[in-house]
C-alpha positions in Angstrom: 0.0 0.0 0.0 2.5 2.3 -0.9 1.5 5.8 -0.8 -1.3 4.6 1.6 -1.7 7.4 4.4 -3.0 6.5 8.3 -5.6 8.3 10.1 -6.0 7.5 14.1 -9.3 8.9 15.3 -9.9 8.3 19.4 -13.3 9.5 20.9 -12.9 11.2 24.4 -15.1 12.8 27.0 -13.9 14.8 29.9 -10.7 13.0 29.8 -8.5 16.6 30.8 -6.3 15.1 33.3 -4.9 12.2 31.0 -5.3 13.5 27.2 -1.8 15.3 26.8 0.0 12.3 27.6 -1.9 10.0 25.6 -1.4 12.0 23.0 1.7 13.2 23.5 2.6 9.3 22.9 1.4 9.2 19.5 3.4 12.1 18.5 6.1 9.7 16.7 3.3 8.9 14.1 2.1 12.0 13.5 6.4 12.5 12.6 5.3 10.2 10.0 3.0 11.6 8.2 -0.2 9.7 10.6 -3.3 12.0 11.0 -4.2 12.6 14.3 -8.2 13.4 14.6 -9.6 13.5 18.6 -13.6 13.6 18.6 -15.0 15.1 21.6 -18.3 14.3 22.9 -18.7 17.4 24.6 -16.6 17.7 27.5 -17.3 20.2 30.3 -13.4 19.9 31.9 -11.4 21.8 28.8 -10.3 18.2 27.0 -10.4 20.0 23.7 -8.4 22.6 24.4 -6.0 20.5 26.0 -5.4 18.4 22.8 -5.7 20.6 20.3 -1.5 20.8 20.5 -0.9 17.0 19.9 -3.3 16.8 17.3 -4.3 17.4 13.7 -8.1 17.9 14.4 -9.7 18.3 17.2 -13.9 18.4 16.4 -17.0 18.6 19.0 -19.7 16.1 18.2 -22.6 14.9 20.4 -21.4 11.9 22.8 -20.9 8.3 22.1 -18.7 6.2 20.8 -20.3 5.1 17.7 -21.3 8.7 16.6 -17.9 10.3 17.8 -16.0 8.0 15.7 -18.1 8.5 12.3 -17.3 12.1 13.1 -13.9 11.7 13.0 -14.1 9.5 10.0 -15.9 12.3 8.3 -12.6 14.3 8.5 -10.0 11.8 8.3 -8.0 12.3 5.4 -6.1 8.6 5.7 -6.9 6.0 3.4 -7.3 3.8 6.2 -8.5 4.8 9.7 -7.2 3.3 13.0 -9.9 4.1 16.0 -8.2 4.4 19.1 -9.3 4.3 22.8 -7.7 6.1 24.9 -6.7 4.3 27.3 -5.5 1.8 24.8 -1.1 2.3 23.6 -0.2 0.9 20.3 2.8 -1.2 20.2 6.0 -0.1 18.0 5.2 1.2 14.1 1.9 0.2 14.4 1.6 2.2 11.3 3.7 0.1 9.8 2.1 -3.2 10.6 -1.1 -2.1 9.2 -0.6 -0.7 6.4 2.4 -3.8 5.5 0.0 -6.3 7.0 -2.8 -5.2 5.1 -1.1 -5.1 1.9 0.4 -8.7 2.4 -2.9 -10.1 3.4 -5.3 -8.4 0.7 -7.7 -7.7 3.9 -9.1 -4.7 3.9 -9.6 -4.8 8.0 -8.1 -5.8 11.2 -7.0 -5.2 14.4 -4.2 -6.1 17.2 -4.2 -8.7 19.7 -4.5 -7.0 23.5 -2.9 -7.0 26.9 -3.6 -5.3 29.6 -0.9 -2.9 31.7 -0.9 -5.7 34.9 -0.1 -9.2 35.3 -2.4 -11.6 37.4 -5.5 -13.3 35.8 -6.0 -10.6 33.3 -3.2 -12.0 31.2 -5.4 -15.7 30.9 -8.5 -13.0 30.0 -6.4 -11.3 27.3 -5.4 -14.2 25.8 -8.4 -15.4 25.7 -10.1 -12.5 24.2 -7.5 -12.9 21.6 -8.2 -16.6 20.5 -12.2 -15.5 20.6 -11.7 -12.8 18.3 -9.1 -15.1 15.7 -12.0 -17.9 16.2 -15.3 -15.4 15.7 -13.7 -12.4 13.1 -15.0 -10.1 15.8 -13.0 -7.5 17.0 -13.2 -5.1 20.3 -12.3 -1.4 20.5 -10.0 -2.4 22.6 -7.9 -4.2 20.2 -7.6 -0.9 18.0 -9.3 -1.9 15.2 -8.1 -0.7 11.7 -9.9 -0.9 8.7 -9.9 0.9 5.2 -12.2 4.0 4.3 -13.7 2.4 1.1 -14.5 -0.9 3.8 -15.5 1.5 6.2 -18.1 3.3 4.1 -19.2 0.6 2.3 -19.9 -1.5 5.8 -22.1 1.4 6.6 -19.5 2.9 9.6 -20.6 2.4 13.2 -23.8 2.0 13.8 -25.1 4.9 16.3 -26.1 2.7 19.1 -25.0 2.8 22.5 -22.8 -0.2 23.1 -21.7 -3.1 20.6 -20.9 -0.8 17.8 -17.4 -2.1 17.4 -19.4 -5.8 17.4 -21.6 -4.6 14.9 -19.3 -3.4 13.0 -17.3 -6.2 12.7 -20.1 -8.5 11.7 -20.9 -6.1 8.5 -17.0 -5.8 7.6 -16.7 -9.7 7.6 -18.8 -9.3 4.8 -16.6 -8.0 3.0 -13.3 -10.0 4.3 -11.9 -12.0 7.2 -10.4 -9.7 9.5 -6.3 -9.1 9.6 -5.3 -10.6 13.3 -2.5 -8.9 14.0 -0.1 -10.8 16.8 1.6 -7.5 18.1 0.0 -6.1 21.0 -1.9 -3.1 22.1 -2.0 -2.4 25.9 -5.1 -1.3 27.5 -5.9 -0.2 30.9 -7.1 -2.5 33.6 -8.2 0.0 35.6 -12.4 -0.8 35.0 -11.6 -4.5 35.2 -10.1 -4.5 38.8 -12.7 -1.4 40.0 -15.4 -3.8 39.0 -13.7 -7.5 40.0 -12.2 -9.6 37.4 -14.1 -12.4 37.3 -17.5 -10.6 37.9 -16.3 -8.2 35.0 -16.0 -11.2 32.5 -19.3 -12.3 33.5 -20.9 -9.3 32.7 -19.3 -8.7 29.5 -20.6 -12.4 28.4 -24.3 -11.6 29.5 -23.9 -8.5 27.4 -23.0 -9.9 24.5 -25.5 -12.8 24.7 -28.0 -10.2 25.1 -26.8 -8.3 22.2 -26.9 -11.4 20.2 -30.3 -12.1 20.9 -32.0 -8.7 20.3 -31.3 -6.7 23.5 -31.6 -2.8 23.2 -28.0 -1.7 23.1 -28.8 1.5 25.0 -30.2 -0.8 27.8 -26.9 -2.9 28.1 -24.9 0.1 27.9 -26.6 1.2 31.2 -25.9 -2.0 32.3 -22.8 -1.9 31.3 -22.1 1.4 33.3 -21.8 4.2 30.0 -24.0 6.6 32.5 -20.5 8.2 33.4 -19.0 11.2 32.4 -16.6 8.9 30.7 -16.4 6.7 27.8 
């Protein structure tokens, strides 16, 4: 994909005490030519002003995930887009890997395999979550999915629901090709999983998605789920 250009876009919300650094971390990329798009959902503690130095674009849209990210999509000027939590780092030239790994495979999605930044019983629930997601095609937000703007668009983007719209999204882009499984690693925060209990935080992530599965209102699980925060 030579030629091909990278657009990260990471959907915040009130995230002021943490935003420089996590963007401050991805300045290497932007060095390379990587667009850098943050998507606020309408912060009240100054998070846009705070990143509009580490990053190409900083836009206002209303909040949640889904609809944040199609925002940033809608000014992306990458050929392929890379949405980011951010909580979540990206490992070495992960620019690199997707845009070398994508051109390799013929895919025209993918994401990373995850760990999380703590040892313990969260590293047998990371791997795990990887072998799901090589066995399903599904990916997690968590794993940084990437995925080309002519899949993206033609998949129909996020869907604008409260919860699931990575899951959703997945299901429509495996329509159009098995996902890239990349085996370097993102690291995400374990912060939610020990606040909530590990094991009680794998259960409820199971119920959710068995919910989802069979019809469930996505706004009702993302209650469940806890998305009544200031935070994503």
């Amino acid at each position: 994909m030579n030629g091909t250009r990278l657009s990260i876009v990471m959907p915040v919300s009130n995230e002021a005490a943490t935003i420089e650094a996590a963007l401050a971390a991805l300045a290497p990329y932007r060095e390379r030519g990587v667009d850098l798009i943050v998507v606020d959902g309408g912060s009240g503690d100054g998070t846009p002003a705070r990143a509009r130095p580490f990053a190409d674009h900083v836009c206002v849209s209303p909040r949640g995930r889904a609809v944040q990210m199609n925002a940033g999509r809608a000014v992306a000027r990458g050929d392929v887009l890379l949405f980011l939590h951010l909580d979540t780092q990206l490992p070495n030239d992960a620019d690199v890997l997707i845009l070398d790994g994508l051109r390799r495979s013929a895919r025209v999605w993918g994401r990373f395999d995850v760990r999380f930044d703590c040892r313990g019983l969260l590293s047998l629930v990371a791997s795990m979550m990887n072998l799901r997601s090589r066995l399903t095609g599904i990916a997690t937000g968590d794993q940084a999915l990437f995925v080309t703007r002519a899949a993206f668009d033609a998949a129909g983007g996020f869907p604008p629901i409260a919860l699931m719209e990575d899951v959703a999204l997945s299901r429509n882009l495996k329509r159009i090709s098995r996902p890239l499984c990349l085996r370097a690693r993102v690291t995400t925060s374990a912060r939610r999983w020990q606040e909530n209990g590990t094991l009680r935080t794998v259960f409820l992530m199971w119920r959710l998605r068995l919910a989802y599965f069979f019809g469930a209102d996505p706004a009702r699980l993302a209650r469940q789920y806890g998305y009544g925060s200031a935070k994503l």
